[in-house]
KESE-501173 format. One record per atom (N, C-alpha, C): residue number from 1; atom name; x, y, z negated; residue in one letter. Coordinates in pm, 1 decimal, decimal comma, m for minus. Layout:
! residues N
> NUM|CA|X|Y|Z|A
...
//
This chain:
! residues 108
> 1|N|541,8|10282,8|m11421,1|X
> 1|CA|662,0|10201,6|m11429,0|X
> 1|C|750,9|10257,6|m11539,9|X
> 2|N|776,9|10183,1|m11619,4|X
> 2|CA|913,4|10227,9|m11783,6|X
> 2|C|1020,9|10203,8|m11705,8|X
> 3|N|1088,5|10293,1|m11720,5|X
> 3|CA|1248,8|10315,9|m11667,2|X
> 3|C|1322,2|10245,1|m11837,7|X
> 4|N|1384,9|10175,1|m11810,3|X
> 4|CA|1500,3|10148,7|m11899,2|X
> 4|C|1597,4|10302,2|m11968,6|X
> 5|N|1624,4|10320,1|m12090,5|X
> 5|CA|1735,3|10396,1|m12101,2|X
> 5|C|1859,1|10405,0|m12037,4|X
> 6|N|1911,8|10253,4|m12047,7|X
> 6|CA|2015,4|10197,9|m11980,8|X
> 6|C|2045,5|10251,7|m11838,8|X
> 7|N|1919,4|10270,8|m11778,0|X
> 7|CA|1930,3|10274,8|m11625,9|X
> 7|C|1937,2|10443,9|m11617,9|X
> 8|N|1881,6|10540,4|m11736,7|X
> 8|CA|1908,7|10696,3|m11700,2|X
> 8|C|2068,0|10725,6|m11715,6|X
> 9|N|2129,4|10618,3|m11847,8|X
> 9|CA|2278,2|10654,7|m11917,1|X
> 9|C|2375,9|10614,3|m11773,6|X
> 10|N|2349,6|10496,1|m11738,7|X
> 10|CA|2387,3|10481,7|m11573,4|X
> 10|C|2445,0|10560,8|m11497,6|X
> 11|N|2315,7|10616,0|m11463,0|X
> 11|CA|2275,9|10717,6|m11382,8|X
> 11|C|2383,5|10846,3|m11412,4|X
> 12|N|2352,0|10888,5|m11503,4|X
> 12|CA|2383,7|11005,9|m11584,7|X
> 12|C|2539,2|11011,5|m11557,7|X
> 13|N|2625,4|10866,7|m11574,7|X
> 13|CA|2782,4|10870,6|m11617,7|X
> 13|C|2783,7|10872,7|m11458,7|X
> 14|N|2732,1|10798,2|m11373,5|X
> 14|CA|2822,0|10792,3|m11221,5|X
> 14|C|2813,2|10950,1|m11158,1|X
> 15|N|2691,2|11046,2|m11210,8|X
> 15|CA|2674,4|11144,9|m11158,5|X
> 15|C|2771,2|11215,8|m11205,9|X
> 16|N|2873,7|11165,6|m11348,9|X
> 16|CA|2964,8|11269,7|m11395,0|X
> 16|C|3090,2|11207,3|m11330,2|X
> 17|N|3103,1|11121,1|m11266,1|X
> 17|CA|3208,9|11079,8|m11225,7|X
> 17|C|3208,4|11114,7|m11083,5|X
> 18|N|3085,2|11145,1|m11007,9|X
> 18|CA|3105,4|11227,0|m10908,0|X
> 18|C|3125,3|11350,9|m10917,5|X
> 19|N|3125,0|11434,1|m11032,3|X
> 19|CA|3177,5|11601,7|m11032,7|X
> 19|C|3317,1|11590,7|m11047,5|X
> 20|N|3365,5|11438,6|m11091,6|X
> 20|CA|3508,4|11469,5|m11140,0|X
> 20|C|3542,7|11439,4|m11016,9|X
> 21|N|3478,5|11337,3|m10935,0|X
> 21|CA|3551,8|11317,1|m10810,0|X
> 21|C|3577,7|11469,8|m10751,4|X
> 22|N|3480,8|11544,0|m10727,9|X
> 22|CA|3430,0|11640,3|m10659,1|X
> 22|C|3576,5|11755,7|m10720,3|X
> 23|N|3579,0|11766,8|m10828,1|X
> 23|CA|3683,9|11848,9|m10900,8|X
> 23|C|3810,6|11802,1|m10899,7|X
> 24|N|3845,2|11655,3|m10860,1|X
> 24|CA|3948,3|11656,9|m10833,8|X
> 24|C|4003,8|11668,8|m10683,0|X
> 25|N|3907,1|11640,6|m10592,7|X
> 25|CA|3946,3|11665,1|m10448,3|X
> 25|C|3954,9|11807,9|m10415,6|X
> 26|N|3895,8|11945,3|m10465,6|X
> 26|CA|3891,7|12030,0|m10392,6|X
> 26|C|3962,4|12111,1|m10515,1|X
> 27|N|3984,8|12085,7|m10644,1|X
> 27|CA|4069,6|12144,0|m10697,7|X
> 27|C|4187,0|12111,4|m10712,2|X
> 28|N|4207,4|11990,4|m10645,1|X
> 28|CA|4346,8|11943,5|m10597,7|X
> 28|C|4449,4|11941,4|m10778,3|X
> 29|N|4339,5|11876,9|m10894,8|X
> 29|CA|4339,6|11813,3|m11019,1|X
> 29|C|4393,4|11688,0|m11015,5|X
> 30|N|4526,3|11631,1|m10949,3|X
> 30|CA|4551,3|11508,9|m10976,2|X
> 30|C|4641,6|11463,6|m11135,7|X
> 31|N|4645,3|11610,2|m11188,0|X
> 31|CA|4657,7|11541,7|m11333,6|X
> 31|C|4542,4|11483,7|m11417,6|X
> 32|N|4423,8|11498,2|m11377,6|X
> 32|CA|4289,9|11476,1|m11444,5|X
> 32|C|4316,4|11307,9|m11417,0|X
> 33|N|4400,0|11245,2|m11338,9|X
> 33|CA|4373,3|11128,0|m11308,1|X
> 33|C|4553,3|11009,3|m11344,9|X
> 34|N|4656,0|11070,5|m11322,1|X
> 34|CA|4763,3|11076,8|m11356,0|X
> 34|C|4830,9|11101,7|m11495,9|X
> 35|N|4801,2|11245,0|m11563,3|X
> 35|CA|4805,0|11311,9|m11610,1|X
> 35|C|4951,4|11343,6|m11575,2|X
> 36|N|5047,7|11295,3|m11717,4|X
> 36|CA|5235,7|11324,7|m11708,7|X
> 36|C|5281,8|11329,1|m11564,6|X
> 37|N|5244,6|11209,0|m11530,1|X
> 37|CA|5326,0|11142,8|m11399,5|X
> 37|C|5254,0|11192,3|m11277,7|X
> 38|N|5167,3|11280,5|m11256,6|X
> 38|CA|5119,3|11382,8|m11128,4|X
> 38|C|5248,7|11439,9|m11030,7|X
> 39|N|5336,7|11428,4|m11186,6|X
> 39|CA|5492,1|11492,5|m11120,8|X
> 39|C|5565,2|11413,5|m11032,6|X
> 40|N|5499,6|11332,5|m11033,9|X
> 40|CA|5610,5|11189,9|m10902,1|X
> 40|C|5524,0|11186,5|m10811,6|X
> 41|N|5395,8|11290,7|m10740,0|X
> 41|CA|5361,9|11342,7|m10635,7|X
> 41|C|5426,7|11441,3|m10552,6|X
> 42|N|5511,1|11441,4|m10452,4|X
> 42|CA|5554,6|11551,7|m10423,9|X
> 42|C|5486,8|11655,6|m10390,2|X
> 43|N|5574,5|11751,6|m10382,2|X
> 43|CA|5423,9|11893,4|m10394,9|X
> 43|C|5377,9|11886,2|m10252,2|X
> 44|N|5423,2|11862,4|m10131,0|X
> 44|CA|5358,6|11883,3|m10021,8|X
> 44|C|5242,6|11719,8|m10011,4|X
> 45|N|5214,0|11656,4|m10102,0|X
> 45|CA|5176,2|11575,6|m10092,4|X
> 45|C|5052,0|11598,0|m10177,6|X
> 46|N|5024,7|11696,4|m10261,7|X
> 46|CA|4972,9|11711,8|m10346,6|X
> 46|C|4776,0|11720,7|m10318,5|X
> 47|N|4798,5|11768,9|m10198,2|X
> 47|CA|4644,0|11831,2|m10144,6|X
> 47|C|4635,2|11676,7|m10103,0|X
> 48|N|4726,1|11605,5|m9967,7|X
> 48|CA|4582,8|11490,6|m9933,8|X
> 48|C|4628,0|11372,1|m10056,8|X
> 49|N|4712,2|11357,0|m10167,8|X
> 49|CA|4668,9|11293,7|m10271,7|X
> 49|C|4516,3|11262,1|m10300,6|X
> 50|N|4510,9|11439,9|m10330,5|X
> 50|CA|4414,1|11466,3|m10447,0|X
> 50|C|4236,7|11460,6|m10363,5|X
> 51|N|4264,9|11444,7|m10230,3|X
> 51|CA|4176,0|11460,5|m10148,9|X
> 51|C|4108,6|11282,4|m10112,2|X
> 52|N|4217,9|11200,8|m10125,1|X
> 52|CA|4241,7|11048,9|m10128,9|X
> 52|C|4169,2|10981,7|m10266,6|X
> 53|N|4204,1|11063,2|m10373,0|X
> 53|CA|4140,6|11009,4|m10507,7|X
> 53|C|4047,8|11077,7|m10560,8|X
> 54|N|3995,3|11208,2|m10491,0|X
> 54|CA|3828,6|11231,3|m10493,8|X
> 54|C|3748,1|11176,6|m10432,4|X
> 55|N|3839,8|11161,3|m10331,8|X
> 55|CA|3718,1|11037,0|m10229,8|X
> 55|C|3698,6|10887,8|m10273,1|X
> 56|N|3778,1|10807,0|m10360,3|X
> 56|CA|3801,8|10710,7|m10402,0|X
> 56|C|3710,3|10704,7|m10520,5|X
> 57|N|3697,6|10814,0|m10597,7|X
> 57|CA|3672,2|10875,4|m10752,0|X
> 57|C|3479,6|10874,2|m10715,9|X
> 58|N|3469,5|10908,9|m10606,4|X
> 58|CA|3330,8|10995,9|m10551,9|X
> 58|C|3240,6|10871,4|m10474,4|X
> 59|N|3369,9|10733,6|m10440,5|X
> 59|CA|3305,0|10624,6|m10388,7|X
> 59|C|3241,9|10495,0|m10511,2|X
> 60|N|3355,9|10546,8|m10600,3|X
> 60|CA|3351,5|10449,5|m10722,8|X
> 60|C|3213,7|10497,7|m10840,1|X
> 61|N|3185,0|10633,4|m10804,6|X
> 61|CA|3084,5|10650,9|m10860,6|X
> 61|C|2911,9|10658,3|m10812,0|X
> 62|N|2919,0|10645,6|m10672,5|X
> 62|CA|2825,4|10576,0|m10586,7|X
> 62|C|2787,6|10423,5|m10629,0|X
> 63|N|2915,6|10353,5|m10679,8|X
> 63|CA|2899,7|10230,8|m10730,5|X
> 63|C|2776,3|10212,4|m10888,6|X
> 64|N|2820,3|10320,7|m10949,0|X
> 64|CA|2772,5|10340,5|m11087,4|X
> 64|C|2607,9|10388,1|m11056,4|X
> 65|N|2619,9|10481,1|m10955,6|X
> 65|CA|2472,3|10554,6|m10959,7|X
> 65|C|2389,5|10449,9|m10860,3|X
> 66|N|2453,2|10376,1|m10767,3|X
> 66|CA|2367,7|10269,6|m10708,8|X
> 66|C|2297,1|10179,3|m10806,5|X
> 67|N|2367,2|10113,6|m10938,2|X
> 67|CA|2354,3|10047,7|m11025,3|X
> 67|C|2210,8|10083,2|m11116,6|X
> 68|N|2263,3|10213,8|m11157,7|X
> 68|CA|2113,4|10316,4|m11218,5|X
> 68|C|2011,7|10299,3|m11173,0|X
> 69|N|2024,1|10318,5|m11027,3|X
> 69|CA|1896,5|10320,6|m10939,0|X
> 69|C|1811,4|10252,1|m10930,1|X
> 70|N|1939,0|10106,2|m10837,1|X
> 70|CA|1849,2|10017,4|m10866,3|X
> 70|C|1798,9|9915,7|m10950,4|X
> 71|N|1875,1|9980,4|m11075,2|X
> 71|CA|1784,6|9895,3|m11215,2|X
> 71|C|1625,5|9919,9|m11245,5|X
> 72|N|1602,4|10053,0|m11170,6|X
> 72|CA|1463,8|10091,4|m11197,6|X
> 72|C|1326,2|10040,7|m11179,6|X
> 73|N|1406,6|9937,2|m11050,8|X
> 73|CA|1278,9|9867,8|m11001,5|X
> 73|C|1278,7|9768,5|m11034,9|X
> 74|N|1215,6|9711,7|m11086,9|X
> 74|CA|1187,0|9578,0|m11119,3|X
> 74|C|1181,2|9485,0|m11028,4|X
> 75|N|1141,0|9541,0|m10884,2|X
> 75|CA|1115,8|9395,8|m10741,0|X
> 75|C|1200,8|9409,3|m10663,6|X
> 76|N|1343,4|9493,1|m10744,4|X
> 76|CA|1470,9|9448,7|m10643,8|X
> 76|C|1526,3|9357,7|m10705,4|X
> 77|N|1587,4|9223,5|m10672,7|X
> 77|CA|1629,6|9145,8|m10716,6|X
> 77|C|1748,4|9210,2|m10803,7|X
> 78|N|1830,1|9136,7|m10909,4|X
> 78|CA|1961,0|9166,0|m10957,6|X
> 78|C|2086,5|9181,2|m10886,1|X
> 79|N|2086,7|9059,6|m10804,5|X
> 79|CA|2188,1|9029,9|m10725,1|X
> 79|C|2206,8|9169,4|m10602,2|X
> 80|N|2076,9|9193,0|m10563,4|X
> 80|CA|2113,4|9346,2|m10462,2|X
> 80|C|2175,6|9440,2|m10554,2|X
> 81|N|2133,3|9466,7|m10685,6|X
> 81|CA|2201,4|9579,8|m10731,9|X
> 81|C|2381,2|9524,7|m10770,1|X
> 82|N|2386,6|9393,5|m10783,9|X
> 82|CA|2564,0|9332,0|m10783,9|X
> 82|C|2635,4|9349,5|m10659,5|X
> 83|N|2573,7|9306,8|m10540,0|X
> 83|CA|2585,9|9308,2|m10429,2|X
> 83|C|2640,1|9471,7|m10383,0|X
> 84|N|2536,7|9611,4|m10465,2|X
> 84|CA|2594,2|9724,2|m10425,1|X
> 84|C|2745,7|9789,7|m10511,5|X
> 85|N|2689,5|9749,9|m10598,1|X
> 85|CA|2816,2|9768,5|m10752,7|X
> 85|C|2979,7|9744,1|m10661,2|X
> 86|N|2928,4|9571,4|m10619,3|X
> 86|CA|3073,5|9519,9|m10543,0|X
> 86|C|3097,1|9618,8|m10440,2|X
> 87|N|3019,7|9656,9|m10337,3|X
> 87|CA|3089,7|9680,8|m10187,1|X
> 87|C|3140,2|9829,7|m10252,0|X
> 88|N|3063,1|9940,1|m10294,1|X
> 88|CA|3120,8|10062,0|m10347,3|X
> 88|C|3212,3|10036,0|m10431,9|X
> 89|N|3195,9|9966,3|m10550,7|X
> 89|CA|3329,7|9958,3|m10649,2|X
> 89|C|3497,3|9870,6|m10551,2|X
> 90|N|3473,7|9788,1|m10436,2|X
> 90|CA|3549,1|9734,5|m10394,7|X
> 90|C|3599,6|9820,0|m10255,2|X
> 91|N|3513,4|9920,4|m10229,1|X
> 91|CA|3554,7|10041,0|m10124,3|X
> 91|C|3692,8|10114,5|m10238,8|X
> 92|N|3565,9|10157,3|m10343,9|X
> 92|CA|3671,3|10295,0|m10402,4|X
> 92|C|3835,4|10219,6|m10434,4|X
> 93|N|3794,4|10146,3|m10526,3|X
> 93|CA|3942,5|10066,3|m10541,8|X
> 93|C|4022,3|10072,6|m10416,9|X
> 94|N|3980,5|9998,0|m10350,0|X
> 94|CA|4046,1|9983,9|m10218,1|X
> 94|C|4100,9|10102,8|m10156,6|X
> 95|N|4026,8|10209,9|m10204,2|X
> 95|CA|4109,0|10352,2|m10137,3|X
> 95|C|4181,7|10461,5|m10255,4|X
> 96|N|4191,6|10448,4|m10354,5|X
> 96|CA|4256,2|10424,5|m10483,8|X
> 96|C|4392,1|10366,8|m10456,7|X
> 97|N|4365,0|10242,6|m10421,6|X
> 97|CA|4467,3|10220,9|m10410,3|X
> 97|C|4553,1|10233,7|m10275,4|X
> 98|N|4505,8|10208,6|m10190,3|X
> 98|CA|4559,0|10286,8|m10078,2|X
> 98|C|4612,7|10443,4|m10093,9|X
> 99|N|4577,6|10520,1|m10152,8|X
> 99|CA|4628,8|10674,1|m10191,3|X
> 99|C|4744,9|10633,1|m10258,7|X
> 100|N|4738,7|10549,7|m10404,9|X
> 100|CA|4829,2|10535,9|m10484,6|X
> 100|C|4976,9|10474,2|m10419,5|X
> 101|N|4970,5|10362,8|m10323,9|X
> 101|CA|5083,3|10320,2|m10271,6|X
> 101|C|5124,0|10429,0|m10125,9|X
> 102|N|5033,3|10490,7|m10030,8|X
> 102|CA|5140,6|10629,3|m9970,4|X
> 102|C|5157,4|10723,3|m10050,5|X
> 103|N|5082,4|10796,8|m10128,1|X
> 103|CA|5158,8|10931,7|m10178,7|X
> 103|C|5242,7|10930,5|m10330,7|X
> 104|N|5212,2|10806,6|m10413,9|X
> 104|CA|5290,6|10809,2|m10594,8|X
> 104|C|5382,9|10740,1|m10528,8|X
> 105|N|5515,7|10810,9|m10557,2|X
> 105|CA|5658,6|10755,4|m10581,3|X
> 105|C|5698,8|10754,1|m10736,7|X
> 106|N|5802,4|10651,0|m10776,6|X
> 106|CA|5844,6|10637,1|m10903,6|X
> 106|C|5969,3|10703,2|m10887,8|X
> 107|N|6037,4|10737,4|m10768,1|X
> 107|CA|6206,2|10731,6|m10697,2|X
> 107|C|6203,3|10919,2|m10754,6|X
> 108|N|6056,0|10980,8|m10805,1|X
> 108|CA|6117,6|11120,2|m10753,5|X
> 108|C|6095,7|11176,5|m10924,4|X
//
């Protein structure tokens, strides 16, 4: 079976977007994602932020590496690999943004 390039470069970026997830939840890095404005996190807010948008970061890239995967096979239809793209890319968002509206204030 020929693997596509497409489907290793895939692969390759969601797996780096899970180290960043990974680096930003436990290194508690929410400037990696913020950058300036990390500062309108309050500091006691800072750990389950950053714990909220690794997990978000780490779901959204499940989306990417599902995609890789299942480009490989040829007798999975297209639509299953759209079908996974959506529910992970529409999880992470969804908890993305859920982090972003309890813990980012503009007021501080």
């Amino acid at each position: 079976m020929k693997v596509e390039m497409i489907s290793w470069i895939t692969f390759a970026m969601g797996v780096f977007l899970l180290v960043v997830g990974i680096v930003v939840w436990a290194g508690k890095k929410i400037d990696l994602v913020h950058g300036e404005d990390a500062k309108k996190v309050a500091e006691y807010n800072v750990e389950p932020y950053a714990r909220i948008l690794g997990i978000g970061i780490m779901v959204l890239s499940l989306a990417v590496i599902s995609y890789g995967v299942l480009s490989c096979f040829p007798l999975i239809p297209v639509y299953v690999q759209w079908i996974s793209v959506g529910v992970f890319g529409g999880a992470g968002t969804a908890i993305l943004i859920f982090g972003h509206k309890k813990y980012f204030s503009d007021k501080i």
